[in-house]
N, C-alpha and C positions, 0 to 999 in steps of 0.2 A: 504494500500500500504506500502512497503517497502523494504528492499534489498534483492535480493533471500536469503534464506537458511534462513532468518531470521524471516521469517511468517511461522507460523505453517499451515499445508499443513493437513485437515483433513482427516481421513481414506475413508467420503465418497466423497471427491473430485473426481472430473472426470477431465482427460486432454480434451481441447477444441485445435483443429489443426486448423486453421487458413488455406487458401490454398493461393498460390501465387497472388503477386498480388492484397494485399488484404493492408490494412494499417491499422493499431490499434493505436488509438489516445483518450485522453481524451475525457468523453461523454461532448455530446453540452451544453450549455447554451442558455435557452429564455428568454432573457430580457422582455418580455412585448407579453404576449396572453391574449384571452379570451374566453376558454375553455370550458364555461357554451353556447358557441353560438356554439360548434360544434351542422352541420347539419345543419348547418341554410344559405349553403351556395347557392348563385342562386335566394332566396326569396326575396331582396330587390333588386329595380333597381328605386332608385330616384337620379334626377339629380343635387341636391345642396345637402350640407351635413345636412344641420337642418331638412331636409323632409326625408332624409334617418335617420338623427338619430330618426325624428317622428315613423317611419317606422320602425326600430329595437322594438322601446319600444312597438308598437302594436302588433306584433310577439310574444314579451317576456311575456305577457301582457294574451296571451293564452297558454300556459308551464303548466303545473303542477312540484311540486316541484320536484317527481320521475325523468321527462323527463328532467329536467335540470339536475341531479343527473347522470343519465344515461350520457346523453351528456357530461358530465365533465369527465366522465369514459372513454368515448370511444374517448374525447380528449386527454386526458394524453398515451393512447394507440398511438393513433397517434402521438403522439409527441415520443414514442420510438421510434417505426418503421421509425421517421425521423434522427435519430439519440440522439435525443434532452435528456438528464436523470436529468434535473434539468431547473424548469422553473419559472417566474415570471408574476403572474395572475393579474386582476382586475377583480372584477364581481360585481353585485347585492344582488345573492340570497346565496351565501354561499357555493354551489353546486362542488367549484373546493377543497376548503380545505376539505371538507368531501369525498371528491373523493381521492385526496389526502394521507390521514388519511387509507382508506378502500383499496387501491390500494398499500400502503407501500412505495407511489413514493415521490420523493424530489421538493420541492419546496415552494415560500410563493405567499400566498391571500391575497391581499388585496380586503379588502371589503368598498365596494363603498357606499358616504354617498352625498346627492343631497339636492340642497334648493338654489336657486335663488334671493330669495326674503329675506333678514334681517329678515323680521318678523319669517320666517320659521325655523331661527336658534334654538331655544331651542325647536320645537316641533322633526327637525330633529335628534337632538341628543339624544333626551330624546331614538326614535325610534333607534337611532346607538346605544349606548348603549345597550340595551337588545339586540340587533342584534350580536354584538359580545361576550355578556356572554353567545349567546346560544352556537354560535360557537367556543368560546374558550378550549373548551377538546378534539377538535379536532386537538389541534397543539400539536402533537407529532411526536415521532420522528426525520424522515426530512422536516416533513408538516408544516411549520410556516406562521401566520396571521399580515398580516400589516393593513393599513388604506390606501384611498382613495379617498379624495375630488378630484372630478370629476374634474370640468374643469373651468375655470371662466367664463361658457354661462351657468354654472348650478350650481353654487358656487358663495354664497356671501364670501363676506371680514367675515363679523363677525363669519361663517360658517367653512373658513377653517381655520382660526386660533384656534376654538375652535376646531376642527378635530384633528389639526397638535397638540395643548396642550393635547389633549387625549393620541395620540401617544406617544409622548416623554414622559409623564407621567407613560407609561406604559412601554415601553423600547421596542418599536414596530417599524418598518420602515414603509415610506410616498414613496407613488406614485400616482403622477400627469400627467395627460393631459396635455400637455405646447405648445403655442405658434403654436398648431395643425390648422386648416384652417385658411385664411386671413381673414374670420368675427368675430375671435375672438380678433384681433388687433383695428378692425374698432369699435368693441362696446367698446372697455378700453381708443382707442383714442383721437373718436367727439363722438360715441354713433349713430353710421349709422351702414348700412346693414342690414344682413337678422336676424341676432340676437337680435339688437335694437330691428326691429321691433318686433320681438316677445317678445321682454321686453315692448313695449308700450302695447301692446294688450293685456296682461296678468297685467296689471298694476304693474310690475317690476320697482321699479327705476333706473338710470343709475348707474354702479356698481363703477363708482369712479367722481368725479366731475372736475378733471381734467386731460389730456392729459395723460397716462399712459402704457409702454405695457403689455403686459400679464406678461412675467418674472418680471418688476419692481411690480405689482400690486401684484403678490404672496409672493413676499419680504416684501412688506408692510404688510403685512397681516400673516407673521412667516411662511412661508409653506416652505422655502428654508433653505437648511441645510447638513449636509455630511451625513443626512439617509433617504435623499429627492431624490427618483427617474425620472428624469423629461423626461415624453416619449411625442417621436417627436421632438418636441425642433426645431421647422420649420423656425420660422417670429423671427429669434433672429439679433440683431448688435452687435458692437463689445461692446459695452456698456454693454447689457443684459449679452453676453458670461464672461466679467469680472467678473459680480454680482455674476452669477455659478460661476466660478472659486471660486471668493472670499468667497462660502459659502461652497463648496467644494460637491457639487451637482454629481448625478450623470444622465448619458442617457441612454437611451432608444433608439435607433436608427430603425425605420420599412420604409425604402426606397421604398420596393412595394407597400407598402399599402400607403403611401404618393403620388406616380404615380396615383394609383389607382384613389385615389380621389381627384386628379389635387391642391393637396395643394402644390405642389413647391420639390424641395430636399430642406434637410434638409443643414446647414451650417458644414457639420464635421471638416473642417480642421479649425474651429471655436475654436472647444472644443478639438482637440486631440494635438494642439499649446499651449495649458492654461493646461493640462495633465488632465483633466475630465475621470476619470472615464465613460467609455465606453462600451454596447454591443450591439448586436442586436436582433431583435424581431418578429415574422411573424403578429401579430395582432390578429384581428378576421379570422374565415373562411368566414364573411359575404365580408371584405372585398377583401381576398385574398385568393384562395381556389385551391390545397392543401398548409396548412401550409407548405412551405422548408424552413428552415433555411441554408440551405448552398444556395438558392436559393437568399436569403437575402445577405448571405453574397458574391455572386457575380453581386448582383445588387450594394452593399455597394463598390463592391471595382471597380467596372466602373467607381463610381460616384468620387472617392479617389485616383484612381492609385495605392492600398495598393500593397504592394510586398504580394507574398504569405503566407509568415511568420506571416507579419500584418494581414490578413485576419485570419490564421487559432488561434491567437491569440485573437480575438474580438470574434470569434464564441467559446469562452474555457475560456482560464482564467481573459480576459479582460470585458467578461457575468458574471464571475461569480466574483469578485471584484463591480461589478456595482449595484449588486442585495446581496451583503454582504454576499455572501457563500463561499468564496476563500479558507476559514480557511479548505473547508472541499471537494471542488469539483475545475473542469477546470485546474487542472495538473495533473500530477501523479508523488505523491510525498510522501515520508515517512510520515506515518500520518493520512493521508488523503483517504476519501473512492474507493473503485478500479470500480469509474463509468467509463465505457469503451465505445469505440464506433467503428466497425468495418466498412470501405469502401473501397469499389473498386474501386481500381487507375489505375489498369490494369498495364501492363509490361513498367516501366516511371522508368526515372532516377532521379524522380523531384516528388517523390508524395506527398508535400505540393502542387507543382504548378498542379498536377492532380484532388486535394481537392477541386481546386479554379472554376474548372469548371465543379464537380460534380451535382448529386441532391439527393433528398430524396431514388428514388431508387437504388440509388448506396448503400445505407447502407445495409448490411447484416447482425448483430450483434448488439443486445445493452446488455450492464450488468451495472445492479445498486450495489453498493456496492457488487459485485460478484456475484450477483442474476440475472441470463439470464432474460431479459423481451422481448426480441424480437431476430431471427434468423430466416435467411431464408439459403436454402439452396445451397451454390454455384456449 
């Protein structure tokens, strides 16, 4: 991007006309997907979340590495077609940053590292480790790889600190599950619910010895920090909201998929009064299917009363500040790559506020760095 006459305009360039009616805006930002599950939507229906997470991993459990590969392809696909050209992943197998990588699309992996149990820490890592020097030549370009301690129902203390020290050791960003369903409060604060029990029955010990919530218990343990992305961020007070503030944290914000799975809204005017770092995210398709991101962000701004401004701000530069790609996406600004994003507002005198109550197929247009990836014909 830059000021007209001042970017060289190649010989094989082609003019692109736009027809009325039409708005051109910064490409979206995804704070927080999971890519590797495209297609996997409609297959689970359990009614607590530890039997649906059960139920994901016996899913994932029959994949081959191809089908997840594929799925990661033909997620990133759909996240053009919804406007989205820069997104921020968490997965298992590897499958979105090679997608990524193969696709010439923008965004970072974090890859997911799991172990419940203390003891499991150094055999977990020894496994993270070789997991991310396989994956590491695939972060080029706009494809960058983070880290991912899961959650504190599937993360020890000793686990994610040794995670979070890999990160910062390597000059990587952190993204967390936080403070996501109310059993993950109930095990950090007596050691009851439905997570307990499945820490008793697994012979798990209690993950802290006394009274704790999720956001303190992450603190304790180094996971909080200005390149720590914390998604959902649901069971927080104003106590925990401080801590972020003071660690200078950022969210991840997915209000459908929070509905979806009767975890509560999230606190925003929590974090957007403390100035946190901010975006929004569609999730899985298992939980919310099709990915929209402007769908999100008019679920975000029921829940806020955002003006339209604020809304088309969370969905662009406020995603992409949160997920540390600002330097290069979510404005359009000297400098910075020409991700574009085409929608029909129709004939308004207001098309931020025609933005606000758009969907995925109002997008007509997406260009990465000036590279068309999606166009439909108006």
């Amino acid at each position: 991007v830059g000021a007209d006459g001042e970017v060289p305009v190649p010989p094989e360039a082609r003019v692109i006309a736009l027809p009325p009616g039409v708005a051109l805006l910064p490409g979206l930002v995804n704070t927080h997907t999971h890519l590797e599950l495209t297609g996997f939507a409609g297959q689970v229906d359990e009614p607590d979340f530890w039997h649906w997470i059960l139920a994901v991993i016996r899913i994932k459990a029959a994949r081959t590495e191809e089908a997840f590969f594929d799925a990661a392809c033909e997620g990133i696909r759909q996240m053009w077609a919804a406007g989205v050209t820069t997104i921020c992943d968490t997965g298992s197998t590897g499958a979105v940053l090679q997608a990524l990588d193969h696709l010439g699309a923008s965004g970072t992996s974090h890859h997911e590292v799991f172990g419940a149990h203390p003891d499991e820490c150094e055999p977990a890592m020894r496994r993270f480790r070789t997991e991310l020097d396989r994956l590491a030549h695939h972060a080029t370009g706009r494809a960058a790889l983070g880290v991912s301690p899961h959650a504190p129902y599937t993360v020890s203390g000793p686990l994610y600190r040794a995670a979070c020290d890999l990160a910062r050791a390597h000059g990587v960003p952190i993204a967390v599950h936080t403070a996501e369903p109310p059993g993950e409060s109930a095990l950090l604060d007596d050691f009851t619910g439905i997570f307990a029990d499945a820490f008793r029955a697994r012979g798990t010990p209690r993950p802290s010895v006394d009274a704790v919530s999720p956001v303190a218990f992450m603190d304790r343990h180094g996971v909080l920090g200005p390149r720590t992305l914390c998604i959902h961020a649901i069971h927080v007070d104003d106590a925990d909201a401080d801590l972020m503030a003071a660690r200078g944290v950022a969210i991840a914000h997915c209000p459908r998929s929070n509905r979806v799975h009767h975890h509560a809204d999230a606190p925003v005017a929590r974090y957007l009064t403390r100035g946190l770092r901010f975006g929004l995210g569609t999730d899985s398709e298992i939980s919310v299917a099709p990915p929209d991101l402007l769908a999100e962000a008019a679920a975000a701004r029921a829940l806020t009363g955002w003006s339209p401004r604020e809304t088309l701000h969370a969905l662009t530069l406020g995603g992409a500040r949160a997920i540390e790609r600002d330097g290069e996406c979510g404005s359009l600004e000297v400098g910075k790559w020409g991700d574009l994003t085409a929608v029909r507002v129709g004939a308004t005198g207001d098309p931020e506020a025609a933005l606000c109550v758009a969907r995925r197929d109002a997008v007509v247009g997406t260009w990465l760095a000036g590279r068309e990836v999606h166009r439909v014909t108006v």
